[in-house]
N, C-alpha and C positions, 0 to 999 in steps of 0.2 A: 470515181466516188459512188458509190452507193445510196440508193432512194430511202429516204427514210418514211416510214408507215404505220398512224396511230391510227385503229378502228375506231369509230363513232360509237359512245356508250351510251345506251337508251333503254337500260335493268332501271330499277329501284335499287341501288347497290345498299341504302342504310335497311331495307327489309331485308337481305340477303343478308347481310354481316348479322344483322340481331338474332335474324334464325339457326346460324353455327356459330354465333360467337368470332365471328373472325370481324379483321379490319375490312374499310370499304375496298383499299387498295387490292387486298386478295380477292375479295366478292369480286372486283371490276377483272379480275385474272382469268377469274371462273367463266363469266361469262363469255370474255373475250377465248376461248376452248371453245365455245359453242356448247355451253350448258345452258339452254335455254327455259328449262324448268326445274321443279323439285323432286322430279325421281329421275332427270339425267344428274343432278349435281350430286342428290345420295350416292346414285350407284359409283359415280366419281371420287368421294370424299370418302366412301368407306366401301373399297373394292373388298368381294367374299368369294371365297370357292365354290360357294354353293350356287352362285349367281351365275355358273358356269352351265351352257346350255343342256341339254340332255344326252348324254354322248350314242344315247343308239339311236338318234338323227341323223347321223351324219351316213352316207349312205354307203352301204356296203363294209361298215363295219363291222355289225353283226354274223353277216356270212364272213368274213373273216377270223372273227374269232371262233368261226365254227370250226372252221378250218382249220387252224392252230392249235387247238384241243386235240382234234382227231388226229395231227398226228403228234402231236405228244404221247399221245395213248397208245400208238400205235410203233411207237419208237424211232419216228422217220428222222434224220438226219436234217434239218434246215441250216440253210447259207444267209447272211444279214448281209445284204451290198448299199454300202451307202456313198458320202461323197467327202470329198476335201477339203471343208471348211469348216468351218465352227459348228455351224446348224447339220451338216453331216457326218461331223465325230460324233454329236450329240445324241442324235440321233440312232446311229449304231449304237451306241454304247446303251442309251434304254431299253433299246429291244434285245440286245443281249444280254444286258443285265435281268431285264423283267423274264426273258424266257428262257434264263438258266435257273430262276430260283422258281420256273413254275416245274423244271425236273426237263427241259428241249435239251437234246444233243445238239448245238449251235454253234457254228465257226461264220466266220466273218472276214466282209473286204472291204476295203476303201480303196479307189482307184488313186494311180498314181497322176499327180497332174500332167507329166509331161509327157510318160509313158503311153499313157492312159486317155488321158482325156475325161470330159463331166461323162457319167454316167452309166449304168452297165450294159457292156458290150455281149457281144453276140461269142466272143471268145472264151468272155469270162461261166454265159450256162455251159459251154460244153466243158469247161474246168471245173466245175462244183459237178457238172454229170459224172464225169471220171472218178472224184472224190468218194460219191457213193451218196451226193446230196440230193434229196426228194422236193425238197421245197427250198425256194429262192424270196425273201421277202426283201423290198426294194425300200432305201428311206431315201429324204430328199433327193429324188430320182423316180425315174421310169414309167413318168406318165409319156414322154413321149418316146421311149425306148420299144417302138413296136416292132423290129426285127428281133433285137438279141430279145422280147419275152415271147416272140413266133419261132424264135433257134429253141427256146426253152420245151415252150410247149412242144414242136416236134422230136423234141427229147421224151417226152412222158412226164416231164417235171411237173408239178402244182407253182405257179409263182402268186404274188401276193404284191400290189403295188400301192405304196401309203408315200404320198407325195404332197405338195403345195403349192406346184408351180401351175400355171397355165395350162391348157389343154390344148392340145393341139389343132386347128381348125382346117380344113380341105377348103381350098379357097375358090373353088368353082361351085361347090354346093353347100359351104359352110359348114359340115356335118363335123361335129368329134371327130377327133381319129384317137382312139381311145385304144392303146391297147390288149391286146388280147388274152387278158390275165384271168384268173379264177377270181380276184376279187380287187377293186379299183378304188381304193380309199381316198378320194380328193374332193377338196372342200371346193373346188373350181369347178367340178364336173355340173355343166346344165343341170342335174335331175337331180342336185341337192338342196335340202329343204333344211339343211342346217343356217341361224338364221347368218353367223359370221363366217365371213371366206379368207378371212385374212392370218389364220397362222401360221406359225413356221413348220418347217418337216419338223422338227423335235418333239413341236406341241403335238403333232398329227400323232408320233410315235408314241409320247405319252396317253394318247387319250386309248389309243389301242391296249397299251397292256392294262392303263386303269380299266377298261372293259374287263380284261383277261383274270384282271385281280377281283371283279364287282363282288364277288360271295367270298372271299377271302378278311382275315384282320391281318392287315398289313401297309399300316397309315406310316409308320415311320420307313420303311422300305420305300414308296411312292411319292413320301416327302423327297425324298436322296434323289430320284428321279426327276420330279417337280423341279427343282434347284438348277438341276443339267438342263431345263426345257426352256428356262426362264435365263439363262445365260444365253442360248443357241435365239430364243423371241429378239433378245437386245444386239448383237449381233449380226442376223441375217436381214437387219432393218425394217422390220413389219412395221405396220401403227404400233404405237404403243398406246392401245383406246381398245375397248370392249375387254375382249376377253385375256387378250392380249397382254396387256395393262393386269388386270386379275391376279395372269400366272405370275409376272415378274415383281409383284407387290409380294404375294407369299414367297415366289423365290427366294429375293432377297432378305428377308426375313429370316428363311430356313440358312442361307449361305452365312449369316454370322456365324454358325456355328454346324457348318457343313460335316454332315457325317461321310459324305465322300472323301475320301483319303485323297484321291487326284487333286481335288477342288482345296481341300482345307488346306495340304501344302502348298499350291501355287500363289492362295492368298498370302499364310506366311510368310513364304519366302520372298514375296512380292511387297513383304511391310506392309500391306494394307492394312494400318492398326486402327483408321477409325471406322466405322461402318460402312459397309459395301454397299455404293449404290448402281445408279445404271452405268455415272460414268466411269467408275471402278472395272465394270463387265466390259466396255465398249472401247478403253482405251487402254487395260494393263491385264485384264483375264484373257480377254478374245484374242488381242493379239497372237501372244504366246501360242495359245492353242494353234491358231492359224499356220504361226510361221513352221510348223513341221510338213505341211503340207506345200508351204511355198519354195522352204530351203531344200526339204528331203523328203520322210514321208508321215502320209494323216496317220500312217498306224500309228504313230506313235503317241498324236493325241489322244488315242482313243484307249491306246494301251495306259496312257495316264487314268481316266476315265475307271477303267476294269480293277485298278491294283487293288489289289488287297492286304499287300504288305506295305507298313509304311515306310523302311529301308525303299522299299522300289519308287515308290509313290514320289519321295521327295527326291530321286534320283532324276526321275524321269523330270518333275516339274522343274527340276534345276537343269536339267537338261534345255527344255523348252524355253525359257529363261534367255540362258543365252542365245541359243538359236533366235529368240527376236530382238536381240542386242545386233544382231549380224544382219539380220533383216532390215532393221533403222542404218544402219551406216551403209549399205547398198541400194536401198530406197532414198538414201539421201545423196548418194553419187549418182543415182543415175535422174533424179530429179532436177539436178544440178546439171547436166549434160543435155536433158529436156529444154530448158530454162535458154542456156548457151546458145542453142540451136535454133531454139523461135524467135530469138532475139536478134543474132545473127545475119539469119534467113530471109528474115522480112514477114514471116507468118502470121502476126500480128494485124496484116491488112486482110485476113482472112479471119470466116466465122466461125469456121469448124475446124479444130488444128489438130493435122493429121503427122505425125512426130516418129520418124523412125529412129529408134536409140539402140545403137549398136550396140553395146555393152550393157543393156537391161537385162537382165533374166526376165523372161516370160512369165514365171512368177510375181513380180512384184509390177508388174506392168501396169495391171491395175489401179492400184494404191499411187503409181506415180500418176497415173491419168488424172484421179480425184485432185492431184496436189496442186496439178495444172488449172483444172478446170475452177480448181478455187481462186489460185492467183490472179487468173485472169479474167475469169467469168466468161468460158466459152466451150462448146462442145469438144470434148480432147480424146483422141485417138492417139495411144503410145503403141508403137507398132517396134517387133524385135524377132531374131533372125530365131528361127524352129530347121533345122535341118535343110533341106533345100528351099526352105518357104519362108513366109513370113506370118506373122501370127498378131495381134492387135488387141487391145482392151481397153473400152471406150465406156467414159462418165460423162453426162449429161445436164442439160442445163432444165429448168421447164419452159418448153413450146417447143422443143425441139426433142423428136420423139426417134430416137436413136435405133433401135429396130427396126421401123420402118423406110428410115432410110439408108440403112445398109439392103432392103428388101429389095429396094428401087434399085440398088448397086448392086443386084443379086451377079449378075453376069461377069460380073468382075473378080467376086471370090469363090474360092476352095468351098468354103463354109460358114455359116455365123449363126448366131443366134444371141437371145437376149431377151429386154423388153424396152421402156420408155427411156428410163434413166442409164441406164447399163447395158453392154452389149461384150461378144468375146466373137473374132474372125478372123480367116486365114487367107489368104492372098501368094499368087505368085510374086515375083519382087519387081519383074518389070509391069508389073499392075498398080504400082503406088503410088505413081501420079496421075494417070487415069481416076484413080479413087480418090485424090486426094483432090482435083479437080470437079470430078463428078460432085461429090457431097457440097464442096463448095459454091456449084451451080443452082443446085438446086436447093441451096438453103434460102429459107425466106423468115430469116432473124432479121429483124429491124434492131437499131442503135439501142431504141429504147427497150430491147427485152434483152441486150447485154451491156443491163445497168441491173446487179445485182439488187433485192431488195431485201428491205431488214425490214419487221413487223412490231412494233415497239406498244408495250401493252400499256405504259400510261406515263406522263413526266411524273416526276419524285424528287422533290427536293431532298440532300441528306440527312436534312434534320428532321424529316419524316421516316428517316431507317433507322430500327432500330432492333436487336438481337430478337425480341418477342414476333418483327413481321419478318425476319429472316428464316425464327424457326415455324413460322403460318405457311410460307413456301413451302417449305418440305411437302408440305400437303398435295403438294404438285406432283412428286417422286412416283413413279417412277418415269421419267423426262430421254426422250426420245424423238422417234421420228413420229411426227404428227401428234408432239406433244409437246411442246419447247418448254422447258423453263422460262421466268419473269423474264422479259425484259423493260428496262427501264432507262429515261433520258432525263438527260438535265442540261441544259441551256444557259449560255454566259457566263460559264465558269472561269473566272481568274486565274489563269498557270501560273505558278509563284517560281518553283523550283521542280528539276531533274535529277534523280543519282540514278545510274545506271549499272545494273544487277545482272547474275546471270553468267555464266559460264562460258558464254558466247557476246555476250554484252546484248541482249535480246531483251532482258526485262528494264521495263523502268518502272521507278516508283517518283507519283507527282505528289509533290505538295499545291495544292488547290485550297481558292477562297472561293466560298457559297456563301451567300446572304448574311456576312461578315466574320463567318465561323473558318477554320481553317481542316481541312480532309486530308487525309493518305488514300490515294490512287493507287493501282498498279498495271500497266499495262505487259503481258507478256511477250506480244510481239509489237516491238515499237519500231521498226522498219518497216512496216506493213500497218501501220498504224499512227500511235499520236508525232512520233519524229518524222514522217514520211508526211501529215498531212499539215503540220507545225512550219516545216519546212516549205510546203508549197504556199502556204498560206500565208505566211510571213516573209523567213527568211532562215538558211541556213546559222545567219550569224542572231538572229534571235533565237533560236536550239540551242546554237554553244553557250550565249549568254543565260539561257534557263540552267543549261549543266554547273555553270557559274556560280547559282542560286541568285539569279536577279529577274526579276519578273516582266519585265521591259513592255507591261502592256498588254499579251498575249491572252485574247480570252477564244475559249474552244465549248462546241457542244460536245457532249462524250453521251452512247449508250453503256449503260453497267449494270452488272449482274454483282448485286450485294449477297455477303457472303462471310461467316464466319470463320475467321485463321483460327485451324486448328491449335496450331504450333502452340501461339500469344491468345487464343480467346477471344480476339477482338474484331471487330467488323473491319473486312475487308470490302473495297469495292474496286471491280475487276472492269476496264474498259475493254469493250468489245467494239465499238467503232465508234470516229469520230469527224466533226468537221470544222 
C-alpha cells in the first residue's frame, strides 16, 4: 500500500485566486509547486520565450559559433554524432537541419546501440578523418568522450562538444576531466554562469544554432526546430520548470500544426486528433521515435526528422509506428518473464532486484526495469545476455543512489555508468551473484522508504469538479517530471457497482455514491488497483458481488485526476490509487 501525503497550506489562497481570476482549488495547486510569490507564479501562469536567459551566457558558446561560421566559410566538411534516443535524434536532426540551411556540407551519425554503444568512439573520428571530415560536433554526447575527442584532435580535426550530462570528475583531486575539445558547450561545466543547468542535449543544440541564426529572419524555421527540442525536453525527462517548461509550452503550441513533415505525419497517423500535450509527446511521439533505435536503428528516427517529402515522411512514420507496436508486445513478454522469476525465486525478500532475463533484448531492458521497479517499489536491475557477457539496465527508487553503488561494485564489472535514478553495465556472467549479493549488502533501504509515496494536492469533493476547474488545470500544462498535474482525494466513497471494460478486461468503470449524488469512476488498471485493494479489503466475493451491481457495503478512499472525455464531453474522473 502506498503513503498517502497532503502538504500543509499556509498562502492566502482567496488573494491568490482574486489576483488571476482562478478558484482557490487551483491557487492552493500553485502554491503547493512551490510558487511562493507573484513573480514565481507570473513567470509560471504565463511562460514567454523571451524569458529565456541570454544564450551568450552559456559558456563557450560564442567560441563556438565562431567556429562554425569559419568553416562554413571556408567550405570544411563537418560530421554531427549524436545518440540513440529521442533527445539524440533530436538533437542531430537540429544541428543538421540548422547548419544545412546556414549553406555546411554536414553528414551525420547516430551510434548503433548494440553495435555501438552510448557515445562517440574513438573509431568513429578516424571514420569521419577518412571521409574528408574537418569538424566533428558532438550532441547529447562527448563531454566525457576524452579519448575518441584526443583520437580526434591527433587527427588534426576541430571537434565541437554541446552536451547535458555531467562532467566528469577525477576522484582523487576532484578536478573536471573535461575533454579536450576546441569548444565545450555544457551547462554542468563549473565555470558556467548560465543561471539554469538543467536542459536536454536538444535544448543545448537548439540554443546553438538560434546563436547561429541571431542576425538572420528566420522565426518560422527555429519555430520547426523549437518543436523537435521541446519533444526531445519531455522525453529525456528534465524538470519541467524554468526554462524547460518555456520551450515545451511554445513547443507544443507550434506541434498543433508542426511544419515538420516527420512530426505532422507521426501525429496523424497516430490519431492524435485533440491537442498535443506533454502526455501525447511522452507516451505515443517519444516512443515510436525511440523504438528504431531499440529494435533496429536511430537513423531512422532521424531520417523521419530530415524528410522533406512527404510520400517519405509518412512512410518512415508508419514505419516507426509499427516498430513500437513490436516493441510493446516484447517489452510485455519479457516483463512477464521478469515478473515469473522474482516471484518464483524468492527475490522479493530482497531490496534491490537484480533479474537476469534471458530472452530480453538489451534494448528494452530498460523500460522492463521501470516496469519492475513500479510494481514493486524497489531498486531493479534487468540484466541480459550481450555476446559473451552480460549487460544490465537499472531504475531507481529515491534514497537509493544507483550509480554510486554500482561504483562501490566497481570490481565486479566490465563497465557502468549512469547517475541517481538510472544506470547501464556490463558484467561477466559468473559475476551475477557476487553482484547481486554485493548491492544487496550494502543496501541500507529501510521498510519505510520501500512504501512508495503519493503527494496529494488537496481533498475535493465531486461536486466541487466542475468542467470550468478542469479547464483552470490546464493551466498546469505543460506536466511532467517535477511538475505533476492535480492530484486529488476523496474519502468514503460508496462503491455501488463494477462493469469491466477493456480489451484485456483491465478497465473498470465504478458507479459511486458522494454526499448523496451518484459519479462514473474509471479505473484503468484495476488489478493493480481498486479490485486488487477491494479484494484485500473486503473480499473477493464482495468484487464479484459489485460486478453483480450490488453495493454490499463497500466504501473506498480513491486519489483522482478529474478530466474531460473527449469522446462524450463529459467529466471523467480517473482513479489513480486507492485504499
Amino acid at each position: 500500500m502506498k503513503q498517502w501525503m497532503i502538504k500543509p497550506n499556509r498562502a492566502d489562497l482567496s488573494k491568490i485566486a482574486a489576483r488571476y481570476k482562478i478558484s482557490e482549488i487551483l491557487a492552493e495547486v500553485l502554491v503547493k509547486r512551490g510558487l511562493y510569490d507573484w513573480e514565481a507564479m507570473d513567470a509560471y501562469l504565463y511562460p514567454s520565450m523571451d524569458k529565456l536567459h541570454d544564450v551568450h551566457d552559456i559558456y563557450d558558446l560564442d567560441h563556438a559559433v565562431s567556429i562554425i561560421r569559419d568553416k562554413i566559410d571556408s567550405d570544411q566538411k563537418i560530421q554531427v554524432i549524436g545518440d540513440y534516443d529521442v533527445d539524440g535524434v533530436m538533437s542531430t536532426s537540429i544541428l543538421v537541419k540548422g547548419l544545412r540551411k546556414l549553406g555546411a556540407e554536414v553528414s551525420w551519425r547516430v551510434p548503433h546501440r548494440e553495435r555501438d554503444g552510448y557515445g562517440v568512439r574513438d573509431y568513429m573520428a578516424r571514420e569521419a578523418f577518412e571521409q574528408g571530415v574537418d569538424t566533428i560536433i558532438t550532441c547529447d554526447n562527448g563531454i566525457s568522450a576524452v579519448d575518441a575527442v584526443s583520437c580526434a584532435k591527433e587527427l588534426g580535426m576541430t571537434v565541437i562538444v554541446a552536451d547535458h550530462h555531467d562532467v566528469p570528475i577525477n576522484n582523487e583531486t576532484g578536478q573536471e576531466l573535461l575533454p579536450p575539445a576546441d569548444a565545450v558547450v555544457d551547462l554542468k561545466r563549473k565555470d558556467s554562469i548560465y543561471p539554469w543547468r538543467e536542459l536536454c542535449g536538444a535544448a543545448v543544440a537548439y540554443r546553438l544554432i538560434e546563436a547561429l541564426f541571431e542576425e538572420r529572419e528566420e522565426s518560422a524555421f527555429l519555430d520547426e526546430l523549437l518543436s523537435m527540442a521541446a519533444v526531445a525536453t519531455v522525453c529525456d525527462v528534465v524538470p519541467l520548470q524554468s526554462e524547460n517548461r518555456i520551450i515545451v509550452s511554445r513547443g507544443l503550441e507550434l506541434l498543433q500544426n508542426s511544419t515538420n513533415k516527420g512530426l505532422s505525419s507521426l501525429i496523424r497517423q497516430l490519431e492524435l486528433n485533440r491537442e498535443v500535450d506533454s502526455g501525447c509527446i511522452g507516451f505515443r511521439i517519444g516512443p515510436c521515435i525511440n523504438a528504431a533505435g531499440r529494435l533496429q536503428d536511430a537513423s531512422t528516427g532521424v531520417e523521419l526528422m530530415l524528410a522533406e517529402d512527404q510520400k517519405e515522411a509518412d512512410a518512415i512514420a508508419a514505419h516507426l509506428i509499427e516498430l513500437n507496436e513490436e516493441r510493446k508486445d516484447i517489452t510485455a513478454r519479457a516483463t512477464e518473464q521478469a515478473v515469473k522469476q522474482i516471484e518464483e525465486e524468492g527475490y522479493l525478500d530482497q531490496n534491490v532486484l537484480v533479474v537476469f532475463v534471458e530472452e530480453c533484448p538489451e534494448s528494452v531492458a530498460g523500460i522492463v526495469a521501470g516496469r519492475i521497479k513500479e510494481k514493486y517499489y524497489r531498486p531493479t536491475m534487468i540484466l541480459t545476455r550481450s555476446g559473451d557477457h552480460l549487460k544490465g539496465s537499472g531504475r531507481s527508487i529515491p534514497g537509493y543512489h544507483m550509480q554510486q553503488e554500482l561504483n562501490a561494485c566497481a570490481s565486479l564489472l566490465l563497465e557502468y555508468g549512469g547517475h541517481a535514478m538510472a544506470a547501464g553495465f556490463s558484467l561477466e556472467e559468473e559475476k551475477l551473484k557476487p553482484l547481486r549479493d554485493a548491492l544487496n549488502e550494502r543496501c541500507r533501504l529501510t521498510p519505510k522508504d520501500l512504501i512508495e509515496k503519493i503527494t496529494i494536492d488537496r481533498e475535493v469533493a465531486f461536486a466541487e469538479v466542475s468542467g470550468n476547474l478542469v479547464r483552470e488545470l490546464n493551466l498546469l500544462q505543460p506536466v511532467g517530471e517535477q511538475n505533476k498535474g492535480a492530484l486529488f482525494a476523496r474519502r468514503g466513497l460508496e462503491i455501488l457497482s463494477v462493469k469491466i471494460r477493456g480489451k484485456e478486461g483491465q478497465v473498470g468503470s465504478f458507479t459511486v455514491r458522494d454526499q448523496g449524488r451518484r459519479y462514473n469512476l474509471v479505473d484503468f488498471q484495476i488489478d493493480q488497483c481498486m479490485k486488487k485493494e477491494i479484494c484485500a479489503k473486503y473480499s473477493e466475493a464482495v468484487w464479484e458481488s459489485l460486478e453483480r451491481g450490488n453495493a454490499n457495503g463497500c466504501v473506498m478512499d480513491i486519489i483522482y485526476i478529474p478530466r474531460i472525455n473527449e469522446r462524450y464531453g463529459e467529466l471523467q474522473y480517473t482513479i489513480v490509487d486507492c485504499r
